[in-house]
C-alpha positions as CSV (number, residue, x, y, z in Angstrom):
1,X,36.8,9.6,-41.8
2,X,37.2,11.0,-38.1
3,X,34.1,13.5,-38.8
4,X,32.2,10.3,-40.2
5,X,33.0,8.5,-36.9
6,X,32.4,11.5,-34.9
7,X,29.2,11.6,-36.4
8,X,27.8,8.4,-36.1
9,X,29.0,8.3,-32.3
10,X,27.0,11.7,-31.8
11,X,23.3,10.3,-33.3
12,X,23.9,7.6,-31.5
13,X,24.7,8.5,-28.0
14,X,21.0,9.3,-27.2
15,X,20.4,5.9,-28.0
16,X,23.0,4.7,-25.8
17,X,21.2,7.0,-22.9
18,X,17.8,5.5,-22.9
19,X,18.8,2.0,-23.4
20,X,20.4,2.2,-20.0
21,X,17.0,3.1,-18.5
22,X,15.6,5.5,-15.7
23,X,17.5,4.4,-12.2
24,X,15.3,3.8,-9.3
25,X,14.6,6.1,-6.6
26,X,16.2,5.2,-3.0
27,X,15.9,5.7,0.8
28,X,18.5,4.6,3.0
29,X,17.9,3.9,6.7
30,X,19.7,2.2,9.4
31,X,18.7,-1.6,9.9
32,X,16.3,-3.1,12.6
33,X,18.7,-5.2,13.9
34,X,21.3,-1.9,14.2
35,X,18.8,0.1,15.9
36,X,17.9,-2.9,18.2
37,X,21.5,-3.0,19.1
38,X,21.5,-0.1,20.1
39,X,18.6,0.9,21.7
40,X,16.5,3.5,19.0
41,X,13.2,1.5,19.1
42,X,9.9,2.3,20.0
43,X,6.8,0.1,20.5
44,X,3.9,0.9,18.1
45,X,0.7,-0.1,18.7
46,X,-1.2,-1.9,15.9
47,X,-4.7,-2.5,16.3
48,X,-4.2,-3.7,20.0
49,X,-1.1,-5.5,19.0
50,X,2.3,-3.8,20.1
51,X,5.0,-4.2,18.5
52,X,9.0,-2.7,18.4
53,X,9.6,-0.7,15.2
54,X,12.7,1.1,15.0
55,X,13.0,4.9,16.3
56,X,14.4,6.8,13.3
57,X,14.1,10.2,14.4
58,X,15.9,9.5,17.7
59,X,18.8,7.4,15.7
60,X,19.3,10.6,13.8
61,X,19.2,13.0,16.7
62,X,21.3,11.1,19.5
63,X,23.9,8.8,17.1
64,X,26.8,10.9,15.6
65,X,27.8,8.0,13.4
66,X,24.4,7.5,11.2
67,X,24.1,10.8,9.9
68,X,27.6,10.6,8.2
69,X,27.2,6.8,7.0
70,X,23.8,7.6,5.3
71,X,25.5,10.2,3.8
72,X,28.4,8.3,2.1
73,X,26.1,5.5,1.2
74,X,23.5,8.2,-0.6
75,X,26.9,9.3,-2.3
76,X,28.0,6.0,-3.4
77,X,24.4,5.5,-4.5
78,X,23.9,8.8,-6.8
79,X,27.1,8.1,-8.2
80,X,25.5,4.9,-10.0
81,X,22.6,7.1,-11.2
82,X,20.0,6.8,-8.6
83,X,18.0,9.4,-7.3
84,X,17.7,9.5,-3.3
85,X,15.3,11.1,-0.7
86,X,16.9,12.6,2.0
87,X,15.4,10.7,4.9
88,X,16.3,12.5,8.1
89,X,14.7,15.4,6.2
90,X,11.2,13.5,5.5
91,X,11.4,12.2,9.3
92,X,11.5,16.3,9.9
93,X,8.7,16.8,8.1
94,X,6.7,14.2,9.4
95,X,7.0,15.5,13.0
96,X,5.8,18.6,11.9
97,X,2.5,17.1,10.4
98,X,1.6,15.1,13.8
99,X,-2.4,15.4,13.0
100,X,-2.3,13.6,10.2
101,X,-5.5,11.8,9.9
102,X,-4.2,8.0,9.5
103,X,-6.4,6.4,11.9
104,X,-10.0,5.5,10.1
105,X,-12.7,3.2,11.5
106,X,-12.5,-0.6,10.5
107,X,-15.5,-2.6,9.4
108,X,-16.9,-4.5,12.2
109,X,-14.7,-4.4,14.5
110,X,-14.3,-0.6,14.5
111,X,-10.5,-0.9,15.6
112,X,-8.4,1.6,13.8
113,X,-6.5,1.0,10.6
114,X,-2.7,1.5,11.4
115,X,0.2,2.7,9.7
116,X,3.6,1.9,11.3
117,X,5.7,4.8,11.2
118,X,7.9,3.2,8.2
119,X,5.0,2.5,6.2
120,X,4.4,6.4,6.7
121,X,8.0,7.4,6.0
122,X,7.3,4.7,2.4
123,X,4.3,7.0,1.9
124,X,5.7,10.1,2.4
125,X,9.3,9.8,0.6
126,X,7.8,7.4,-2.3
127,X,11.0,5.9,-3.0
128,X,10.9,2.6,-5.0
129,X,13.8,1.0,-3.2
130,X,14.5,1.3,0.8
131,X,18.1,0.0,1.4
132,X,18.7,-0.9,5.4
133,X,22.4,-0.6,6.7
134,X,24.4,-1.7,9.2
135,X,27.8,-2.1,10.6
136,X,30.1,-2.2,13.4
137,X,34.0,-1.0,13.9
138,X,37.0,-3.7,14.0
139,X,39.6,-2.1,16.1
140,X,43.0,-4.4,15.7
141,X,46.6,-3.0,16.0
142,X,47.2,-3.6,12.1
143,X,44.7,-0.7,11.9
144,X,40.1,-0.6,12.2
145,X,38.2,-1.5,9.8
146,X,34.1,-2.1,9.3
147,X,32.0,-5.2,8.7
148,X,28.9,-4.1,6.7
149,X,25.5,-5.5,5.9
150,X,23.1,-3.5,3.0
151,X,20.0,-4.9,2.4
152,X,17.8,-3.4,-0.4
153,X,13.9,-3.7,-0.1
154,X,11.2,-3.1,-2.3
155,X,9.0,-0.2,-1.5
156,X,5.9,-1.6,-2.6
157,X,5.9,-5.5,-0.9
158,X,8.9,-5.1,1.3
159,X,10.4,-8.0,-0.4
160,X,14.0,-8.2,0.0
161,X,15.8,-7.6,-3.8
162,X,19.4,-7.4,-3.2
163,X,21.8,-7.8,-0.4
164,X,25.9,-7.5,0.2
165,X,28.1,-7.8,3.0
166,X,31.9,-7.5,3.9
167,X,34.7,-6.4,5.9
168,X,37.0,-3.5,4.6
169,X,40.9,-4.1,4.2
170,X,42.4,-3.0,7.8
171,X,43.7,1.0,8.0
172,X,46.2,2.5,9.9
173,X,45.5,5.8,8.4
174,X,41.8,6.3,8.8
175,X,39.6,5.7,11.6
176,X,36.6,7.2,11.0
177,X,33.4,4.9,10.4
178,X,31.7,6.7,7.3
179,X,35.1,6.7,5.3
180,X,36.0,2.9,6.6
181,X,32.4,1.9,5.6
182,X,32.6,3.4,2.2
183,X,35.8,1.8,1.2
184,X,34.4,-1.4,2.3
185,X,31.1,-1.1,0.4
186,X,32.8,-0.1,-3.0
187,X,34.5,-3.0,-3.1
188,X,31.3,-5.2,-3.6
189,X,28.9,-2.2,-4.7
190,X,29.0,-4.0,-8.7
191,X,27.3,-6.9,-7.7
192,X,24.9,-5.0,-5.8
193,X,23.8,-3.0,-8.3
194,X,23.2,-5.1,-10.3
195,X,21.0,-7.3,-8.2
196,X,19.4,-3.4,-7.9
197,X,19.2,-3.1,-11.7
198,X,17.9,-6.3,-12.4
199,X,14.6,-5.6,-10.2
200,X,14.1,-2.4,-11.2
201,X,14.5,-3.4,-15.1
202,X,11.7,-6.1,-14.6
203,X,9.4,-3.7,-12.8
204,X,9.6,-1.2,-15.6
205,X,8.2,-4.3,-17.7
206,X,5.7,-5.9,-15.6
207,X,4.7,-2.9,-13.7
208,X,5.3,-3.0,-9.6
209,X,3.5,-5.1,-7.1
210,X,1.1,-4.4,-4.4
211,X,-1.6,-6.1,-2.2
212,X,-5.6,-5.0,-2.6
213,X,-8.6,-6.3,-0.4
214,X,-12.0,-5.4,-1.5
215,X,-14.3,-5.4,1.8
216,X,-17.9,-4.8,2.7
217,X,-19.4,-2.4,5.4
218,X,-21.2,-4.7,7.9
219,X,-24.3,-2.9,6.9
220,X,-24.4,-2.3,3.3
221,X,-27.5,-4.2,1.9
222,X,-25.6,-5.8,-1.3
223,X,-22.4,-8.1,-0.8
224,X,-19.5,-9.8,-3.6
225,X,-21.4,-12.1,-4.6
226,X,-24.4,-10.0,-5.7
227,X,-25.0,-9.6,-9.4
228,X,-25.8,-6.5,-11.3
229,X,-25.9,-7.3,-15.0
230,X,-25.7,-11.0,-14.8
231,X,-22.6,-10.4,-12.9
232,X,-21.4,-11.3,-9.7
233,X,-20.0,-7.8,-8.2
234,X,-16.6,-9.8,-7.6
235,X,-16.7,-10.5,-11.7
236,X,-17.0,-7.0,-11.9
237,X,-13.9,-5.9,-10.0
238,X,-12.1,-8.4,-11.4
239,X,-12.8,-7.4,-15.0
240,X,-11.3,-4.3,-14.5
241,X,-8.3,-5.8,-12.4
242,X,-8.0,-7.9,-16.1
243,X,-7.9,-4.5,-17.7
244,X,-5.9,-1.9,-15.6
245,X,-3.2,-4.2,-14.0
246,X,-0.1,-4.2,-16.4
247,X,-0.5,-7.3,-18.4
248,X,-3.7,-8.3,-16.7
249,X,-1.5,-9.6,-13.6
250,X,-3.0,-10.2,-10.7
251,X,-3.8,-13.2,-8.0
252,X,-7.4,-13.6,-6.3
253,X,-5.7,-15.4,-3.4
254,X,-9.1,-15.6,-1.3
255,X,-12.9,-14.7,-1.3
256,X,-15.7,-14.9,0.5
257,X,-19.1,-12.8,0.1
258,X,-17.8,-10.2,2.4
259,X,-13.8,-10.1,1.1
260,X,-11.8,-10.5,-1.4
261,X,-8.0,-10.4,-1.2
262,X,-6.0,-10.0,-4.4
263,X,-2.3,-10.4,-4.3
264,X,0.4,-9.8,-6.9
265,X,-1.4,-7.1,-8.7
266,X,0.9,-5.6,-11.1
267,X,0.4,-1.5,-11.9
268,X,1.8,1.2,-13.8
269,X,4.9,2.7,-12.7
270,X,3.5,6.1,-14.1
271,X,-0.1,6.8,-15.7
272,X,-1.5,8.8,-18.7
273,X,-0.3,11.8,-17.4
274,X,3.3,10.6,-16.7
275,X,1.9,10.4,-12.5
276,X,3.6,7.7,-10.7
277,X,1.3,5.4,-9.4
278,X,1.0,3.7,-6.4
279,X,-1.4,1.4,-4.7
280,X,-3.7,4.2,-3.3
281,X,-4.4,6.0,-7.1
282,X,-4.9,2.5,-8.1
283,X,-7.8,1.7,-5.2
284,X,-8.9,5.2,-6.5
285,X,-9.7,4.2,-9.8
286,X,-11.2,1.1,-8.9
287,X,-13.5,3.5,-6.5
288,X,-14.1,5.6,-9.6
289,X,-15.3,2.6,-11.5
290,X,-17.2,1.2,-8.9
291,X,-19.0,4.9,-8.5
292,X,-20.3,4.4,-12.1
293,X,-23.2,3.5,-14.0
294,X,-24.2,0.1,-13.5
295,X,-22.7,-0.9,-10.6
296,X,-23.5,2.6,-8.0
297,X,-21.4,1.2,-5.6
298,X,-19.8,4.0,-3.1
299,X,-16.8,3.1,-1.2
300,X,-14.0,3.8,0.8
301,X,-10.5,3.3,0.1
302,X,-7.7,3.2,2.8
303,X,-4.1,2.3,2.6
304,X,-1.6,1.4,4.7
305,X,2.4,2.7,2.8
306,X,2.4,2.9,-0.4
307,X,2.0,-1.1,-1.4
308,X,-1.7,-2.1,0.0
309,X,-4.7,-0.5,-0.2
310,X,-8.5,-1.6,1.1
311,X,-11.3,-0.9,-0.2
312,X,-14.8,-1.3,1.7
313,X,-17.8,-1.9,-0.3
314,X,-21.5,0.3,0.5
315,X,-20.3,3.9,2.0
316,X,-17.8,6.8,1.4
């Protein structure tokens, strides 16, 4: 009888595996408002408009606490499965790729199209989920403890997907800020996993979410509206949005001859070839489709992170 039992426990247990699903992929980093707090932000200049982004690589190099408390969290974090990407790391190995070519020429205007340096760091580490920490130390005579925020983002839209906060139980024993933070996290870390979970899980099945804008050079001779086989050109991109975005998801929130911004579009986490996709490969199909007999459109596509691409109608 036990062999029976053993035996129905073994064929099963794969079973068991793959119904609990692949975990997402994480990148912790410390919080705006904690690098605000304490001075590690830099102003970044977006087309003209400048702006305060935190400093990551300077939080890493000149705070001795952050290091450790992305390192506990990231512990906590593979324990329930996920995979992480070692962020101080990527931030290394941005540095050391300064002439990256992420400044492109606009249409019209001829301002340059901006990454801020998190949207590179998105690009870069290609984590689904980026989870933003912060904390401070409660020093009382019954003994410190830490008050904690965790925020979990998605990658792809920045929307915010899961959040806890607390104070750990006081302690005599233990001073030291990575251990009091962990022991303060564990005791809601269920709830936020789940929240995790739950996104994750509905992504798998409806595919994640990005932003695309279909534009026109100012000086390409056709526009959106022109038709090429009794079809508008817009028709024709959004036929094959129908076809390629996971269920046929996607919103055409506004269009004019000259743009067309879609919202919502749902894609593949992975393609044929078991690639993860992001918005960038998507615009690239869409390029490759556009390339092709009827339509002989060339274009340009240009992203900012991983969740928003642009793609400009009439030259490559």
């Amino acid at each position: 009888m036990s062999k029976r039992i053993f035996y129905i426990i073994f064929m099963l247990f794969p079973l068991l595996a793959f119904s609990q699903g692949k975990k997402a992929t994480l990148m912790v980093v410390p919080s705006d408002n904690w690098c605000t707090q304490r001075f590690f932000m830099t102003t970044f200049d977006n087309q003209g408009l400048r702006i305060q982004v935190p400093d990551y690589q300077r939080a890493f190099r000149e705070d001795r606490e952050l290091g450790p408390v992305v390192s506990k969290i990231g512990q906590l974090m593979t324990g329930l499965g996920y995979s992480l990407k070692d962020v101080e790391q990527e931030l290394k190995a941005i540095a050391s790729r300064e002439a990256e070519d992420n400044v492109t020429a606009a249409i019209e205007s001829g301002a340059g199209l901006a990454e801020s340096p998190l949207d590179i760091l998105k690009r870069r580490a290609k984590s689904d989920i980026i989870i933003q920490v912060s904390w401070s130390l409660n020093k009382d005579p019954a003994g410190n403890s830490v008050t904690y925020t965790l925020e979990a983002f998605d990658s792809y839209t920045s929307k915010r997907i899961a959040t806890s906060s607390g104070t750990g139980k006081p302690d005599k024993k233990n001073s030291i800020v990575p251990v009091l933070l962990e022991n303060a996290v564990k005791a809601h870390l269920k709830d936020f996993n789940k929240q995790m979970d739950q996104f994750y899980s509905q992504t798998q099945k409806d595919g994640r979410e990005i932003a695309l804008t279909v534009r026109r050079w100012n000086d390409w001779d056709k526009h959106l509206e022109t038709e090429i086989n009794n079809k508008s050109v817009l028709d024709h991109i959004q036929d094959w949005l129908f076809d390629n975005s996971v269920k046929g998801k996607f919103n055409l929130s506004d269009a004019t001859h000259n743009t067309a911004q879609f919202e919502q579009v749902r894609i593949p986490i992975t393609d044929s070839r078991g690639r993860e996709v992001d918005a960038r490969s998507f615009a690239v199909e869409l390029q490759r489709f556009l390339r092709s007999a009827p339509l002989n459109i060339p274009s340009k596509v240009m992203i900012r992170g991983l969740g928003e691409a642009i793609v400009v109608l009439g030259e490559q």
